[in-house]
Structure formats: C-alpha cells, structure tokens
N, C-alpha and C positions, 0 to 999 in steps of 0.2 A: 872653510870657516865653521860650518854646522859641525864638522867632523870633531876638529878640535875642540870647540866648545864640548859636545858631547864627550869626549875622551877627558879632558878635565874635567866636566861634570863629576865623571865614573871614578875619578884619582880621587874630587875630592870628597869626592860618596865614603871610599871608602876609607879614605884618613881618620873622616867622621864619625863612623861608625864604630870602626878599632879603637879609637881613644873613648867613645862614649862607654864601649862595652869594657874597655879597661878600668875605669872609675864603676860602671856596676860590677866588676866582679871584685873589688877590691874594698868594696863593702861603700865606697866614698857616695853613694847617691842612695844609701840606707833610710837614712833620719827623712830625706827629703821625701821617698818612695813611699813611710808608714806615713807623712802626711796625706797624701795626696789618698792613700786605703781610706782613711779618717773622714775625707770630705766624698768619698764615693757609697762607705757605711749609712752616714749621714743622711746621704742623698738617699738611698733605697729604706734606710730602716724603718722611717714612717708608713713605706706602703706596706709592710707586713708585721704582721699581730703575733707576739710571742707564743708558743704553747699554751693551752690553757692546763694542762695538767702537771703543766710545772709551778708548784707557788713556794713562794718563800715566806717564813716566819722570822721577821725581825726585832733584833733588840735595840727597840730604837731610843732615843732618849724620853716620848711620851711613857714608856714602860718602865724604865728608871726612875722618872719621875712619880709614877703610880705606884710601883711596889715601896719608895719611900714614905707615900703620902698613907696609901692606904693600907700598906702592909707592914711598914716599918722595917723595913728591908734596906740596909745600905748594900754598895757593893763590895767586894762579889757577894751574890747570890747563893744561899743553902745549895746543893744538888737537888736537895730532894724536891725544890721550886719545879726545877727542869722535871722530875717526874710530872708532873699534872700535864705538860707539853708534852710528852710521850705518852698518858695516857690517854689526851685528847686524842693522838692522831692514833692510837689504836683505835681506839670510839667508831673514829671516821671511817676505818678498812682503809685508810691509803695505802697505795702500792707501796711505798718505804719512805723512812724518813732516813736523814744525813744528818750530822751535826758540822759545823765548821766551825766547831769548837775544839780547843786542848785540854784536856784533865789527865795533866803530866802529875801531879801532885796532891796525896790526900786531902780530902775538901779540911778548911781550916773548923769544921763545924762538927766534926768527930767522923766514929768511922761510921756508924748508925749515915748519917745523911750521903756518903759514897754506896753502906749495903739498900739504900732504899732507893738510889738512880738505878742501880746495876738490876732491882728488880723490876723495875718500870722498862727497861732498856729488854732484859730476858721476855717478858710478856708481850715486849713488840712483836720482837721473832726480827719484822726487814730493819734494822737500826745499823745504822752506818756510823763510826765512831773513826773521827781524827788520829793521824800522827803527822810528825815531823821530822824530814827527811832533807839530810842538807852533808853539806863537806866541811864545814869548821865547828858547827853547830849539833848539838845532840851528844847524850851520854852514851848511848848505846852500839856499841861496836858491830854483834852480831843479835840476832833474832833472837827474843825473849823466848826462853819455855813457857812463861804463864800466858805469850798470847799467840790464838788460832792463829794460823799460815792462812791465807787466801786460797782458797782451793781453783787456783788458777793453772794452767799450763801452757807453755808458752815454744814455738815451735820455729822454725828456717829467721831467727830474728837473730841479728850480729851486731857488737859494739861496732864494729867497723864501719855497718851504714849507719852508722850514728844515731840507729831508732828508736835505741834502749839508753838511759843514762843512769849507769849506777853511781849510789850514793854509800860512803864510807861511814858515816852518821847519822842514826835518827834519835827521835824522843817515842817513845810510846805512850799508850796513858796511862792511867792504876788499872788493876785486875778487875775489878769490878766492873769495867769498862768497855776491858778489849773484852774479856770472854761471854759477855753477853751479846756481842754484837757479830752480826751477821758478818759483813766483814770491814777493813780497817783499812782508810783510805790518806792518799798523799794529801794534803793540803795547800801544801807548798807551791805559791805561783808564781811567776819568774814573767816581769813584763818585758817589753823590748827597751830598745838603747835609749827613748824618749821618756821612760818612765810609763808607758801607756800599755796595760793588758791587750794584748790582741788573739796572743796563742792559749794554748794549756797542755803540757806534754802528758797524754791519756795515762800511760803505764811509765814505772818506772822499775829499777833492781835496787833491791837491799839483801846481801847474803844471801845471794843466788835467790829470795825470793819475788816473785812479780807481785808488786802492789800498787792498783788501779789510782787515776786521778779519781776524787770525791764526787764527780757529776756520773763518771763511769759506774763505781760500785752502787751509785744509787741505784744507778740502772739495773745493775746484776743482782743487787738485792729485792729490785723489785720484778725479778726473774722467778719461776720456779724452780728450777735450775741452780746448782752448783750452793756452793757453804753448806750451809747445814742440809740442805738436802741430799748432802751426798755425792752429788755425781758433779765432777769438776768442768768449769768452763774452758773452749778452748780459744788459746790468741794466736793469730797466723799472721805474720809479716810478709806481705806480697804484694809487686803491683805497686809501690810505693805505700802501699794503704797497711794497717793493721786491721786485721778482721776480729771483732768478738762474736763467736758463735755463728759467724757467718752475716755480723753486722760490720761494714767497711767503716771505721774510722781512717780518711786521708790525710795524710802527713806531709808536712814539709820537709826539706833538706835536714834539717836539724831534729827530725822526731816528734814536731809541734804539730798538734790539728789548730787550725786556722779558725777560728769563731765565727760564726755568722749573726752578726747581732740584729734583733730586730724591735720597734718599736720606736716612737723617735723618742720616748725619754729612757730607752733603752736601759728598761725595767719590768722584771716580772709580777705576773701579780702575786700580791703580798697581805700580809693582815700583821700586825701589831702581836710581837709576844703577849704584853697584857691584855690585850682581848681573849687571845688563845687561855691564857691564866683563868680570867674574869668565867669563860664558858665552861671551862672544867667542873670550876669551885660551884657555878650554878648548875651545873647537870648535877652534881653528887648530892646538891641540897634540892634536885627539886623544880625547880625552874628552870624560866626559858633562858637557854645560853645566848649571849653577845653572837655570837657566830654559828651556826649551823655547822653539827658534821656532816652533814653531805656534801656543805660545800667544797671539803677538802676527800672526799668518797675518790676511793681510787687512784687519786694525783702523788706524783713524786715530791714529798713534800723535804725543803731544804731547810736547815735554821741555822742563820748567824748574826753578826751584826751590825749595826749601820748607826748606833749612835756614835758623833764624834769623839768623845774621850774614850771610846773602845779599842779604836786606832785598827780598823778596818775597813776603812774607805780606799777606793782604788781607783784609778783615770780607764777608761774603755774608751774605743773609737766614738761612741756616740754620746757622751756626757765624762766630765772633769770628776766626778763624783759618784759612788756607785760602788754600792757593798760591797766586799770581797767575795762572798758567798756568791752572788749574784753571776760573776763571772764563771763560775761549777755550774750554776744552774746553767748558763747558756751550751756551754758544754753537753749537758745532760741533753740538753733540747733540740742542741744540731745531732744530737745522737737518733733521739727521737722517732724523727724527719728526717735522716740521715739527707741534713744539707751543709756538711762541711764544707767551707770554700775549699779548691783547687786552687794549686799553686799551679802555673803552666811550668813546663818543664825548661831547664836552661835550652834544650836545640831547637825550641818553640821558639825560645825569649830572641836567640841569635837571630834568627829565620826574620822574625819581624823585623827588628830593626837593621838588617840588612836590606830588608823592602821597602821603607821606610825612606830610610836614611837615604840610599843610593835614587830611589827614583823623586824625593825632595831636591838631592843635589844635579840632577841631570836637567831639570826642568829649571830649578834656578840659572842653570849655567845659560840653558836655552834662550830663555827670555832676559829685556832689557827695558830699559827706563825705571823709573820709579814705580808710576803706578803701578806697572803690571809686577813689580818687585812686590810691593803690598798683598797685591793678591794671588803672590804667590806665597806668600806669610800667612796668609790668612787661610787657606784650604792646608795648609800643609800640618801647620804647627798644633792644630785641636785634633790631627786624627789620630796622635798616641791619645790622649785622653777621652775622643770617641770609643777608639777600640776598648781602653782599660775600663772605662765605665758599661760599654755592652756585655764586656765578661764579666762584670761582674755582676751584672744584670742576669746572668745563668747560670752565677756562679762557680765562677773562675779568677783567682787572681792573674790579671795579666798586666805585667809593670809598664808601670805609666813614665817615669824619671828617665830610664836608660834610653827608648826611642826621643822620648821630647829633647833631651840633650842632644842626640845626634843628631837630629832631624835642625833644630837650634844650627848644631855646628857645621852642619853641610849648606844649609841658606847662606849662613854669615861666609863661609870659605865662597861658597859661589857667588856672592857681592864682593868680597874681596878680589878674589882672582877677574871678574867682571870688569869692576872701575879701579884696577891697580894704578891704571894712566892718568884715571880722574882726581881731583881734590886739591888742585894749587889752593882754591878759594878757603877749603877744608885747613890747609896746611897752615895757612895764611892767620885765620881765625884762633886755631889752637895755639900757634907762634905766640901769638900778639898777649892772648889772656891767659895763658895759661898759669900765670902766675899768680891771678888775683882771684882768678873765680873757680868752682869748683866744677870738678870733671863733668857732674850731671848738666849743670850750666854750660858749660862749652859744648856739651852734644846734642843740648837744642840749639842751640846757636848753631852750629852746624849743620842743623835740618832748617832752622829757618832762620836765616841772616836780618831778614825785616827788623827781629823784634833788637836788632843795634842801634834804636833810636829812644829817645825821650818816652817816657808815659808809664803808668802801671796800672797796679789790677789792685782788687781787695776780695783777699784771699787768707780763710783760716791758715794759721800757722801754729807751730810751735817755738818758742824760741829761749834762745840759749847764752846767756851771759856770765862770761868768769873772768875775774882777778887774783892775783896771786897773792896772799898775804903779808903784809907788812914788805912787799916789792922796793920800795923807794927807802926803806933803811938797807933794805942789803942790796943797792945799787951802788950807793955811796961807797961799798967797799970793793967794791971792782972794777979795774981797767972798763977803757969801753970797747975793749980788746974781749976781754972775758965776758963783760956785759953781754955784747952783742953774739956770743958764742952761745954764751947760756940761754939765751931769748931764743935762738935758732934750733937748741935741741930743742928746748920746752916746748915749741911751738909745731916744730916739724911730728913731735910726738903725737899732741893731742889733736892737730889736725888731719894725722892718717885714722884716728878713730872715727871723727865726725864726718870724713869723706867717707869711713868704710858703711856707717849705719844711713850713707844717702844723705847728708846734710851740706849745707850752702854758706861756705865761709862768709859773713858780710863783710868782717873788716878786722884788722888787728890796731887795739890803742896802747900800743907799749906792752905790756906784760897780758893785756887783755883779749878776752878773743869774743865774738858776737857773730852769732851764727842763725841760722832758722832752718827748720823743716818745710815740706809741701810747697816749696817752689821754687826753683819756675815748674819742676815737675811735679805735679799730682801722687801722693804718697798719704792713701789714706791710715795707715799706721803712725803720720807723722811722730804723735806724742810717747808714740811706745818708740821710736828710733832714739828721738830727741833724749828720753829720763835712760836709755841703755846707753847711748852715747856719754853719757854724764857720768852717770858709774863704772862705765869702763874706763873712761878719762880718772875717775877719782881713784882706782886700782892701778892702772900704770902709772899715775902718778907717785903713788907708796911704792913701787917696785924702783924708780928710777930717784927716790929722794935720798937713800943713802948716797947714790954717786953723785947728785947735784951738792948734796951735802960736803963731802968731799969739796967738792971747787969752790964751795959760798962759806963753811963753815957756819951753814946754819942751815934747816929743814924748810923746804919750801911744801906749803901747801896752799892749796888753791878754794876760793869760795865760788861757787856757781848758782844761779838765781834760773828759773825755769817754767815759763807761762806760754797756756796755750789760747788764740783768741784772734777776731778779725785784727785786719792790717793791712796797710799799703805796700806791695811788693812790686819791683820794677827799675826801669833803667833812672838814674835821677841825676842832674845834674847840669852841666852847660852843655851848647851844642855840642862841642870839640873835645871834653871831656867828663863822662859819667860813671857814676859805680852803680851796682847792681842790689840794692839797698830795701830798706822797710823803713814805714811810719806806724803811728798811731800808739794808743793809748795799751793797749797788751803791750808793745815791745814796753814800753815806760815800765809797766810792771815786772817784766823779766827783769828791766834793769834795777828795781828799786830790792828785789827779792834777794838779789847775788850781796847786797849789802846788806840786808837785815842779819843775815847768817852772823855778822857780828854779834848783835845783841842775843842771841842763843847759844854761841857758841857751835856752830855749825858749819857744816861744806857742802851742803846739796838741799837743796829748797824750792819746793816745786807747786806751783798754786792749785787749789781745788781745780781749777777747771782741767787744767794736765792730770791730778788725780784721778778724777772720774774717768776719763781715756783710759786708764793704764791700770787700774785697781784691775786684779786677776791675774793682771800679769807679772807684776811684783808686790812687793812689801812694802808697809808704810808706816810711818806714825804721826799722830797730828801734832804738830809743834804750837799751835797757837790761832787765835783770828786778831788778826794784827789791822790796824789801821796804818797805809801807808804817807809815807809826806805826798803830797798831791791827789790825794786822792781820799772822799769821805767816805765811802762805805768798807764796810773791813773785808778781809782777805782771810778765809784761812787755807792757813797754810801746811805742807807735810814735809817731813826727812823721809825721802827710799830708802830702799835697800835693793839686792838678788836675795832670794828666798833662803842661802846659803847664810847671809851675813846676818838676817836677820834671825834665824835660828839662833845664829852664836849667841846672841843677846836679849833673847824674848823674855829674861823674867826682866830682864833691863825696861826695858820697852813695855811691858804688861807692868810694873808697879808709879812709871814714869805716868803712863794712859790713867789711868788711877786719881792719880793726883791731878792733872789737868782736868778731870772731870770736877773734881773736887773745886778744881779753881774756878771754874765756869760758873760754878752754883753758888761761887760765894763762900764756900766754906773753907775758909782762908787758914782756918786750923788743922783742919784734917790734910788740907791738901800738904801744906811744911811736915805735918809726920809720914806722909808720903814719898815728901821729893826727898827730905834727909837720909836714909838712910844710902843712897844712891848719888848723891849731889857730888859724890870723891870723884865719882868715874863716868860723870852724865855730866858734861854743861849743859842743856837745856834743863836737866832739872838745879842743879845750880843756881841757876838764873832765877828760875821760880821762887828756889827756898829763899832768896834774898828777897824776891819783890812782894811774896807772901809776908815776909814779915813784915816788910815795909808796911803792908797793906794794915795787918791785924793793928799798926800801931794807929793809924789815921783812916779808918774805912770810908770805901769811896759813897757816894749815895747814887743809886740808879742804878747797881753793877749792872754790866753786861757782858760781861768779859773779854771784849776786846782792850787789847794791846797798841796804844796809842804810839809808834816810834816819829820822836822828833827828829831825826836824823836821818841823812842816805845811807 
C-alpha cells in the first residue's frame, strides 16, 4: 500500500510539474510572476537607501509654476533657461550630467537660444544628450555625419543571443546638441507586458553603431576614459553578463538588466529645476544660492521630468508613479554598486520545481485525513515564495509562479487521487444546488455542510443589481418559446462573468439579476471584483446586442446599480426550504441606484462608498449627490469606466466635471453653457442642461446641490 501510494505520488509529482513548467515556458504564468517581483521589491526596497551620488533635477510642476509666475516663462522653455542648469552643475564639479530630454527640433526662440545651450553643454565637457531609437518611429535611417559615434567597442556579442537589439529608426537631436556632448544616449524604455518598468536594455545597435542606455553613458561620461578623451571603451558579452570596461552588467534572456530598486518610495534624491535656476541666477549676482554646489560635488547628476502634463511619468515595482528619468537613474545606480539582480538560469528554474513539486506530491500522497492534509498545505505551498523572497534577498530573481503552480497541482492531484472513492455526500451537495448557488458557495458547503441550516452573519459586501431596459415592452413581442430562450442566453452570459470575478448569484426576478461579493467567502477585493464584473457584463453585453437584436428586433441594454456596505448574508428561509440571501439597508441602495441610471441617462452607477475601494483602479466621473426614495441623506453617486474607455472620452468627461461643479455652487448659468455644448452625445449632461434651465427660471432657496429623485 506505501509502495503504491509512493509510486502515485511520483506520477503525479511529475504530471505536476510538466504542466506547470509548460505554462512557464510559454510565457502564460508571465503577468502573474512580475507581480509577485513587485510585492518582493516592495518588501526589501525600504531596507536599503538609494546612492547618494545619484540625484535627479526635476521639472516638476512647482518649476513650471515659478518660471511662469516669476519669470514669465510659458512652456516650452527658451534653451538657453537649460543653460544656467548646466552651468550650475559645472559650478558643482559633478561627475556628469544626462539630460532625459529630446531637442529633435530647432528651439522655436531662434537660433541665438540653440547656440547658447550648445555652449553651456561644450563647457561641461561630461553632458550626456538624448536620442530616439525605435522601429516605426524616427526620421533617421542611418547615422548622422553632424553627430559624434560613441567611442564604443563592442566584442563576442551576437543578434542571435538576443543581447543586442538593433533598431532601423532613430531621432537625433540638432547639431548644437549632439556635438557638444560627450556622448549620446538611448532613452527609449520599453516596460513589461503590465505596463510596469522593471528592465532597461543597457546598449543597443543603430547602423552598426553601439549606443549606451542613458544611466550607462552617464556613467561613461563620468569616466576618464573614452569620448573625447580618446581612447575608446570596451563592451564584452560573456557569462550571460555584458562587461563595460570590465564592469558586469547581468542580463536576462532578452538582453534586459534587471533593476534593483531601492527605497520604499522608490525615489532618488532630487531637488527642484527652479531651485537649481533660482541658485545659478544668485551665484552670478552675488548671493547666497537656494542650494549649495557641493551639494551636488561629484554626484551623477540626471534631469527630466516629472510634472504631469510633461507626460513622463512611469509605474516601477515600488510605486504607480515615478519620473521616467528616475528609472535611468536606478539603472546608473545598480551599475554603481554593481547590484543588478540575477535572473536564475532555466536548468536552475527546472531543478527546483522538480524538487519541489515531486517531494510536495509524494508526501501528500503519503498522508491522510484532513487535518494532516492542511498541514501538509501549509509547509508545502509558502516554500516557492520562501525561496523566491530569500533570492531575492541576495539578489537573485528566482521564480515564484512556476514552482507554486506545481507544487498547487501535485497537492490537489494527491487529494484527488487520495479520496477518488470518497464524496457521495460531496456529490450529493453539488447535485442538489448546483443550479442555484454559485461554485464558490457550493465549495464551502462542501467543506462544511453544517452551515445547510437557518441564520446569517453581517458582513461588508458589495453588491450588484441589474434590469434590462424597457424588458416588458419587448416581451410582449415574443413567443414564451423565444422569451424563455432569450432570458437563457442573457443570463447564462452575464452570469459566467460574475461567477468568473468570484461573485454570488442571489437570485434572478425575470430579466433581473442580484448578486453580491465577500460571501460566504472572504474576498477582500470584493468592490474592485464587483465594478469589473459590471463592466465586463456592460461589454459583452454590446458584443452580443446586435445578435439579440436580430431575434427582438430591438437593442437590448442593461442598467446596473452598485453599492458597497454592511448586510445580512446567509441561509434564509423556512425549515425545508431556504436561499442563500442578504438584508439590509446597502442592499436597498444597490437596488435603488440600478433605477436612478434612468433619470441620467445611464447603465453603470456605483455609489461613493464602492468608489472609494476601487478609485486607482479605474476611472470615474461624478454623476450627482442624489437623494434616494427611502432614504434622507444624499448619495453621490459615479459612472466607471476601464482606463481604455475613459480615454476615448476624457474631453467628454472633463467639460461634463465642469459643469456639475458649476451646478454644485449654484451657478446655474455657467453650468447650461457647459453641459450644452455636449448634451447631443452626454445624457447626463442633457439631463442637466434641462434642469439647469429649469433651475435658472424658479431658483431654489438653500441650494445644496442635491438631486431629490421621486421615483425608483
């Protein structure tokens, strides 16, 4: 009997493992792998303090603000501004400055303000200057004669190991530019599949030339060595690593060094463009400057920018937000300290989760009962993300996804294969409800049968109510042949979305569906499941309307109302037959929200208290603070969006936000020359321009700006 068990153990070790490693090699446990880097970054970036000899000079919006207020400066900015920022940091003797800037195009301020950058830039001597290297993008075919080659040399490195990626396109900048500068760096940064910076590919090829990532040549510029001094650097590809000068940058599969970010607000130290400004303009006249040059004595100094309408902000492992510049500097910094993370190699990656996986499934197969089932769940399943957080601990990426997957699918094959005989009761429970309750519900119920009786709990929810529009005139025109046909696709549709985001069918009333989050199972995302489930439900609904349209001969769309808030959740009803139900005063409000969407002209309506859970996560606009029927204090309320859809429509949305502020304050006139111009292709503003005028004819006394709805 041991034997066996042990030999099935080992079969299904390694079922386990093949399928796990077949989904990492095929990229499918990708997305889930850079989260899981993200929350280990996270975790270590606080205990360690950035360079101090890296700092950044940012254009942040206090600078924009300042050179308007007190310089009379719109944007863009003269060049010759940037001079006094190259002559400060000459001042200072820092090792070199970088720009993460493009000056593709003669400054619009004549040529006087390009020859007066280019001489501030020449009297640096270390000045690092932008291009733009890419495959659809850029004018440039081959390598300009007006600008210096990188006195680079590049040695045993092949397309073939993918370490070099040449580019068919770039931008350069004007002459003034490049030939002043030491040398002339990629800028170009390319995040992963999440949108999140994590890499930065150090070199790349344009017309057989090597030209450095921006963190790199700052480094090289602030070498003795090579550009203008003459004697050229050399790059060796070896070892997986690329060596500069006999400095390892390590690389991954694709040619990427790996970042190691540090800090928890995983930020360099920095100082304000206009301070940098403000200490120049008083060193030349005299006085004491805002900032000390010694402060920046020696240091790699980097400048880009970080106010929002600059449009270079970027997501990094350790914050959503985070100059683009910022990401060169880290680069520059793991060069530094040459503390690039390490990727482990794929017959590393194999090796473990073969150890892993196979002695998980031997010991599950071994052991029996429940309990000891648990705790063999328990020491088993956190040692991928022991080990991946230890390596990373010394710096090593070593994947977390592909073992925990396997190690996952050899427990569950080894319960499986275990209690194959067991589960009539199992069988018995899913039979009976599978119809009415949703899968998460029937697999507790399956762990604990007890809770098949009377009583509930009160417990935050989210919750979820929708009707079809105008349903009961286009019933009338259908068999109950086709009725009942059409109710079955519509409903089989949107309820594989709400089971897919984890949510809890409560009940269907005809055309309607009412659902909740967070129970019976604990899902502290509830409201971010809940408002995705809705807008996925509102997208497959527009994908499926033309074919429902076809059978009804009219468009079906759906209004959904969405509140998150205590609530009674639990079994309800008589002894011999109960549903799995909620109470209370939130549900009331989900349900009264799904009906406001009339009076606005709306399909998705989701109240502050769900806003506030999920702001970050999507996109929103305020639609109103409404008073509902039942209830006296107001509500406001918002329209989602995906960050996609509300793009498509942001000036929509930004002249709409406008006007409701207007209407809030009273100002009944300004807000109508707001909503009009938009009210063709906006029902909510619509809605407005009609009650504004209404307003301006009889004003109210007290305004407050709630939205009194007499109706459900």
């Amino acid at each position: 009997m041991a034997q066996s068990k042990l030999l099935r153990g080992l079969l299904v070790g390694v079922a386990a493992a093949v399928v796990a490693l077949l989904l990492w090699s095929t990229g499918a446990l990708e997305l889930f792998e850079a989260r899981t880097w993200d929350a280990r970054a996270r975790t270590f970036a606080p205990q360690r303090e950035p360079d101090s000899r890296v700092v950044l000079i940012l254009l942040d919006q206090d600078s924009l603000d300042w050179a308007r207020d007190a310089m009379g400066l719109t944007w863009p900015w003269p060049r010759e501004v940037y001079s006094y920022i190259v002559s400060f940091i000459a001042r200072a003797e820092a090792r070199a400055l970088a720009f993460d800037v493009l000056y593709l195009e003669p400054s619009g301020y004549g040529v006087f303000d390009d020859q007066s950058f280019g001489s501030a830039i020449a009297s640096m001597d270390r000045f690092v200057a932008s291009a733009f290297f890419g495959t659809q993008t850029g004018d440039s075919l081959q390598w300009p004669e007006y600008v210096p080659r990188p006195n680079l040399t590049l040695q045993q490195c092949s397309d073939q190991q993918q370490l070099l990626r040449r580019y068919p396109r770039a931008a350069f900048p004007i002459a003034e530019v490049a030939q002043s500068s030491r040398y002339l760096a990629n800028v170009q940064l390319q995040p992963d599949r999440d949108g999140v910076y994590r890499r930065v590919r150090p070199v790349i090829m344009f017309d057989d030339v090597v030209v450095p990532s921006l963190g790199l040549a700052a480094w090289l510029a602030g070498q003795e060595r090579g550009a203008h001094a003459g004697e050229p650097v050399e790059l060796v590809c070896s070892d997986g690593a690329l060596h500069v000068d006999g400095r390892p940058i390590v690389l991954d599969r694709s040619g990427n060094a790996v970042l190691h970010f540090k800090n928890q607000a995983g930020r360099h130290r920095d100082f304000s463009a206009a301070a940098i400004l403000q200490s120049e303009i008083e060193l030349q006249s005299g006085e004491t400057p805002l900032v000390d040059p010694q402060e920046l004595h020696d240091a790699y100094v980097l400048f880009g920018f970080s106010a929002p309408g600059l449009f270079d902000l970027r997501t990094s492992p350790i914050t959503s937000v985070v100059p683009g510049v910022d990401v060169h500097a880290t680069m520059l910094e793991n060069l530094l300290s040459d503390d690039f993370m390490r990727p482990v190699s794929p017959w590393m990656t194999v090796a473990l989760v073969l150890l892993l996986v196979i002695a998980a499934s031997i010991v599950g197969s071994v052991v029996s009962g429940a309990g000891r089932s648990v705790i063999v769940y328990a020491v088993f399943l956190p040692l991928p993300a022991a080990a991946a957080f230890a390596g990373y601990a010394v710096g090593y990426w070593v994947p977390l996804m592909v073992p925990t997957v396997g190690v996952a699918l050899a427990l569950v094959g080894a319960n499986v294969a275990n209690y194959a005989t067991e589960g009539k009761q199992k069988r018995y429970i899913k039979n009976a409800f599978q119809q009415y309750l949703s899968p998460a519900v029937i697999e507790d119920l399956i762990q604990d049968p007890q809770r098949l009786r009377l009583g509930g709990e009160r417990r935050q929810l989210s919750i979820f109510f929708s009707d079809l529009e105008g349903f009961t005139s286009l019933s009338e025109g259908l068999s109950p042949e086709e009725l009942t046909a059409l109710l079955n696709d519509y409903l089989s549709a949107m309820t594989d979305i709400i089971h897919d985001e984890g949510g809890t069918v409560d009940k269907y009333e005809g055309d309607a569906i009412i659902a909740f989050w967070n129970a019976p199972l604990t899902q502290d995302d509830h409201a971010l499941r809940c408002v995705r489930a809705a807008l996925r439900a509102q997208a497959r609904l527009a994908e499926l309307r033309p074919q429902f349209a076809a059978r009804t001969g009219k468009e079906l769309h759906m209004r959904i109302g969405i509140n998150s808030g205590p609530a009674v959740v639990g079994n309800m009803g008589s002894r011999t037959r109960f549903d799995y139900t909620m109470l209370g005063d939130a549900v009331n409000l989900a349900a009264r929200l799904e009906g406001i969407n009339k009076q606005f002209g709306t399909y998705t309506m989701i109240s502050q208290a769900t806003w506030q859970q999920v702001q970050g996560e999507f996109r929103a606009r305020e639609l109103s603070r409404v008073a509902v029927v039942g209830r006296k204090e107001a509500v406001v309320v918002f329209e989602p969006f995906f960050e996609s859809d509300y793009q498509l429509h942001a000036d929509r949305l930004k002249q709409f936000e406008q006007g409701l502020q207007n209407y809030y304050r009273g100002s009944f006139a300004a807000a109508e020359a707001a909503f009009a111009p938009i009210a063709d292709r906006d029902p909510p503003a619509a809605r407005y321009l009609a009650r504004c005028q209404k307003l301006q004819q009889a004003p109210p006394a007290g305004w407050d700006g709630v939205w009194v709805m007499t109706e459900k």
